[in-house]
N, C-alpha and C positions, 0 to 999 in steps of 0.2 A: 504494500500500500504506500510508506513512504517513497516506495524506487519510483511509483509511477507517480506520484505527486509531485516528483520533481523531473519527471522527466516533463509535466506539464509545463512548470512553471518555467523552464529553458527553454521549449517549445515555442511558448504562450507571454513571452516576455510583456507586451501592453495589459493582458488581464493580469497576470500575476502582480504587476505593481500594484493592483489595487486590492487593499487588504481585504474586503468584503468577498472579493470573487476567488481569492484564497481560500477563505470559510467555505465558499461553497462549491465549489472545486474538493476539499477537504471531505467535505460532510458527503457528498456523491460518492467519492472513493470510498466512504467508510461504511455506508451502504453496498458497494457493490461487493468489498474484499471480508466487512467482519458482519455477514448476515445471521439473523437471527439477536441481533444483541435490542433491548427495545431501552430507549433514549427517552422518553417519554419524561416530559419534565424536565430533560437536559439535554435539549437539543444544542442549546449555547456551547456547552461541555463539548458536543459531537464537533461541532463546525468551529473550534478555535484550539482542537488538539494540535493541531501541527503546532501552534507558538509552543507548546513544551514538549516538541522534538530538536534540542539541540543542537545532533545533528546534522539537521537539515540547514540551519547556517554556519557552524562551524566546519563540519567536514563535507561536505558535498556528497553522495552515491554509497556516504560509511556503509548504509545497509548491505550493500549489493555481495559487503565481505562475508556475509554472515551466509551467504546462500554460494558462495567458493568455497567457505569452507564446510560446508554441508557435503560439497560434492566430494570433496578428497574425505571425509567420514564413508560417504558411501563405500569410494573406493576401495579404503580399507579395510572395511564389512565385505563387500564383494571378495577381497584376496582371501581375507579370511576364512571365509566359505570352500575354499578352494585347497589351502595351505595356511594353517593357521600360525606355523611356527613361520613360514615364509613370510605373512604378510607383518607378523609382530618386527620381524627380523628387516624390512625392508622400511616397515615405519621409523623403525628405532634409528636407522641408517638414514632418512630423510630429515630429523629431528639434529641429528650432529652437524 
C-alpha cells in the first residue's frame, strides 16, 4: 500500500502537492489493499495515515526492502526443502 502511494504521488506530482488529494488518494488505497477493516467513526484516522508513515518522507521506496527481503526468505525455504544442511550452509556463506 505504501509502495503504491508513492508510486502515485511521483507519478501525480500536481495532485500530490495538495495535501487533501493525499488523504484521498490515501484512504482509496486503504480500501483497496486492507479490506474488511471498518473505519466507521474514523474515517479522519483512515485518510491522514500516511502523515505517520515516516518513511515515506524520509526514505523514499524503504518499503519495497521489506518485500526483497521476503524473496531471499523464500529462497532459502525453497533450498531448504531440497538440502537443508546445503541451504543453512550457503546462507551462513552469504551472511560472511
Amino acid at each position: 500500500m505504501v509502495d503504491a502511494f508513492q508510486h502515485w504521488v511521483y507519478e501525480s506530482h500536481a495532485a500530490a502537492s495538495d495535501p487533501d488529494k493525499c488523504d484521498a488518494m490515501w484512504a482509496e488505497l486503504w480500501d483497496r489493499f486492507m479490506i474488511g477493516i471498518n473505519y466507521t467513526g474514523l474515517e479522519a484516522d483512515k485518510r491522514n495515515g500516511w502523515h505517520r508513515k515516516r518513511h515515506i518522507h524520509r526514505t523514499p521506496f524503504y518499503y519495497v526492502e521489506y518485500g526483497l527481503a521476503q524473496l531471499g526468505a523464500v529462497q532459502v525455504w525453497s533450498n531448504a526443502l531440497h538440502d537443508q544442511a546445503e541451504a543453512v550452509a550457503c546462507y551462513r556463506k552469504a551472511l560472511s
